[in-house]
C-alpha positions as CSV (number, residue, x, y, z in Angstrom):
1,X,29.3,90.8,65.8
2,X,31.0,94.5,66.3
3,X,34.0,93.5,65.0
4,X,32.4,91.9,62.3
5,X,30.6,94.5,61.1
6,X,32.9,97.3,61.8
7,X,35.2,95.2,59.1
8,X,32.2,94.9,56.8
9,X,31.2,98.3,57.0
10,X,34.9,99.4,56.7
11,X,35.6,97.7,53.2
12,X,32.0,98.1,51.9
13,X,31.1,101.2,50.9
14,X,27.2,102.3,50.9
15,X,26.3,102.1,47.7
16,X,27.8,98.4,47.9
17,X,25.5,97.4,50.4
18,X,22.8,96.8,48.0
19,X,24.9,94.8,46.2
20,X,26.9,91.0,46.3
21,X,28.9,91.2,49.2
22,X,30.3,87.9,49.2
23,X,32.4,89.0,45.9
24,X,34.0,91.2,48.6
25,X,36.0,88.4,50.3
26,X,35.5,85.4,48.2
27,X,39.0,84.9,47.3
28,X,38.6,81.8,45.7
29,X,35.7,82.2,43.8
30,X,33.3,79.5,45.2
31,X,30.9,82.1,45.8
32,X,30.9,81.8,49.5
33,X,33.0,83.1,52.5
34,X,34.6,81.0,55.0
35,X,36.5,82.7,57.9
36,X,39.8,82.4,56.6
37,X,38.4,84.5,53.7
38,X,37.1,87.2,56.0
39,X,39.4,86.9,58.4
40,X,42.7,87.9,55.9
41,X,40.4,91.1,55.0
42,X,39.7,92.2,58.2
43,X,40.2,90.9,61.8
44,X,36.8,88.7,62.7
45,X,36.8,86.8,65.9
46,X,35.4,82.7,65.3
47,X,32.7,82.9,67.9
48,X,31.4,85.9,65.7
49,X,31.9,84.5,62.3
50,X,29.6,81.2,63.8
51,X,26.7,83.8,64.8
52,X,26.6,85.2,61.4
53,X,26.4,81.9,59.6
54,X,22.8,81.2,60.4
55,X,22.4,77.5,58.9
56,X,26.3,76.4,60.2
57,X,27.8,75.3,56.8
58,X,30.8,76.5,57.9
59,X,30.2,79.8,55.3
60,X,28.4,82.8,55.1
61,X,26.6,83.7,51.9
62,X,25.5,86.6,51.2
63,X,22.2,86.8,52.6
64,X,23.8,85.8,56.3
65,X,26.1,88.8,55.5
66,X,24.0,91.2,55.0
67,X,21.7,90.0,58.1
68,X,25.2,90.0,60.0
69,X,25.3,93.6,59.1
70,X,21.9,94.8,59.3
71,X,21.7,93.1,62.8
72,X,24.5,95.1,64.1
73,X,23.6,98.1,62.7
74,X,20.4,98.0,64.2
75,X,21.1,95.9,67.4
76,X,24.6,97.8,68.6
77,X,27.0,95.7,70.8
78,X,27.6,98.1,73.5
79,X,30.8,97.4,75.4
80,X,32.6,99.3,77.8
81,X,35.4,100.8,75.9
């Protein structure tokens, strides 16, 4: 989820937040992001990507982005680096 939102937070400026993220990554307009999407912005590790998308369709919309985010941002990964 660090990575995750570190890559969210890195391409999204504040303002943004309050807005669509999915049109962020959707690079082929389906209005949804699957992990190849995110994955060619910014480097997301598959275990994370499946934690984020909360009903397991395989995408994350933007309501499982933004609770991705928020989660993070309020629950920090603490690691030892």
């Amino acid at each position: 989820m660090k990575k995750l939102a570190i890559g969210l937070l890195a391409l999204i400026s504040v303002p943004t937040l309050a807005q669509d993220r999915v049109s962020k990554f959707d690079t082929n307009g389906d209005a949804k992001v699957d992990f190849a999407e995110l994955n060619s912005t910014c480097e997301v590790n598959k275990s994370l990507f499946e934690r984020a998308d909360k009903n397991g369709d395989s995408v994350l919309s933007n309501a499982e982005m933004r609770s991705a985010l928020l989660n993070t941002l309020h629950h920090p990964i603490v690691t030892g680096k």
